[in-house]
C-alpha positions in Angstrom: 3.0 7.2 -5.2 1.8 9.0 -2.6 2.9 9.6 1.0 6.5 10.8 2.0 8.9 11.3 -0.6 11.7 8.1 -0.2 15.1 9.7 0.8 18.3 8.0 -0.3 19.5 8.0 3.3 16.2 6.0 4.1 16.7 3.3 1.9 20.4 3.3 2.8 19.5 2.8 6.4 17.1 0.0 5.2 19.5 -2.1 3.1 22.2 -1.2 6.1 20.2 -3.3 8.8 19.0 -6.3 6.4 22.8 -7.0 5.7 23.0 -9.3 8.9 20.1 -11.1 9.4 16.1 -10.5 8.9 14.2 -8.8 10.2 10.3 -8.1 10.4 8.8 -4.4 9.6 8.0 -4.0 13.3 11.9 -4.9 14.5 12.8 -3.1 11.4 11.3 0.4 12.6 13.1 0.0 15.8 16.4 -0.8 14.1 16.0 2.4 11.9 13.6 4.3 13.5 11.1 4.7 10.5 7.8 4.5 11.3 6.3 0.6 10.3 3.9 2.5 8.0 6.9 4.6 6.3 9.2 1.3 6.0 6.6 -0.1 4.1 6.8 2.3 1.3 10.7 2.5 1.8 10.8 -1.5 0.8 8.4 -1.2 -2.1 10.7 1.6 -3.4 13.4 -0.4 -2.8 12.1 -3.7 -4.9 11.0 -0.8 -7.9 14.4 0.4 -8.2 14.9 -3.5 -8.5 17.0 -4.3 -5.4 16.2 -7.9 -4.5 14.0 -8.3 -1.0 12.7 -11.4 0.1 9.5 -10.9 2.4 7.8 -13.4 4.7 4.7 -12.8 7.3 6.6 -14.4 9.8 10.3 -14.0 9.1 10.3 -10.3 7.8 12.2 -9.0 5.3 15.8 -10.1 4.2 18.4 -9.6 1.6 18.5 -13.0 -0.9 21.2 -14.9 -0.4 21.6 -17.0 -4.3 20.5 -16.2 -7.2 17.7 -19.2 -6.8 16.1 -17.3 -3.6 15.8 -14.0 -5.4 14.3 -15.6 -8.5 12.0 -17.9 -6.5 10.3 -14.7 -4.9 10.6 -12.6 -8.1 8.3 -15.4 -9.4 6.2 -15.7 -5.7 5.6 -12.1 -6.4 4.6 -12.6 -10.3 2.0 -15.5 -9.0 0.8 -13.5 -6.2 -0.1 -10.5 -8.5 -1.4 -12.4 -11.2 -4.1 -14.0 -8.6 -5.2 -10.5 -7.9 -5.9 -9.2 -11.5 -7.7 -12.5 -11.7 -9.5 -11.0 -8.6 -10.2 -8.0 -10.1 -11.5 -9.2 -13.0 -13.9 -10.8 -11.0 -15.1 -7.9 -9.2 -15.5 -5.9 -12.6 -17.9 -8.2 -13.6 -19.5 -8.4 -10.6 -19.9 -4.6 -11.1 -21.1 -5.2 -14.2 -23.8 -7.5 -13.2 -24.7 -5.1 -10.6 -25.1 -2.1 -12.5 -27.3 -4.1 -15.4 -29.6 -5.3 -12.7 -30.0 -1.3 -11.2 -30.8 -0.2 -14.6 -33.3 -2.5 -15.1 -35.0 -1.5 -11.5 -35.1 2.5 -12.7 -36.7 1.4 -15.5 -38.7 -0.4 -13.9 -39.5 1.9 -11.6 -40.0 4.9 -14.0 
């Protein structure tokens, strides 16, 4: 990945101020005084080292507390990521179609 390099004392800090309650990336950056942008990449390092982190757009971040919370986002996330290779998909074709049709102008046009 690109960016700043994670520090173990980063993720520490992280995992440190979800223990008690959660908390959004904005709150969070105050609370640990990582830039939003920076805690962003800190909690996607986190869930790749496969440390469980539940995220919500209006609740924030949080540590799961059963078994059945982690395993319901572990499969919000699989859904979630399944829709965008769909997505993606989609747009190849698309591109596809695209480039067919722009050949077939320079020919055209030749």
């Amino acid at each position: 990945m690109s960016g700043q390099a994670i520090e173990d004392e980063e993720i520490r800090v992280v995992l440190a101020a979800l223990r008690s309650r959660p908390l959004t990336k904005e709150a969070l950056s105050r609370a640990t005084l990582i830039s939003e942008r920076h805690v962003e990449r800190v909690i996607s390092h986190i869930r790749r080292e496969g440390i469980a982190l539940i995220a919500s757009g209006t609740d924030g971040y949080w540590l799961p507390a059963t078994l059945a919370e982690a395993a319901a986002d572990i499969e919000r996330l699989r859904v979630r990521a399944l829709h965008q290779l769909l997505t993606v998909r989609g747009q190849r074709r698309l591109l596809r179609r695209m480039e067919a049709a722009e050949s077939l102008t320079l020919w055209r046009m030749a």
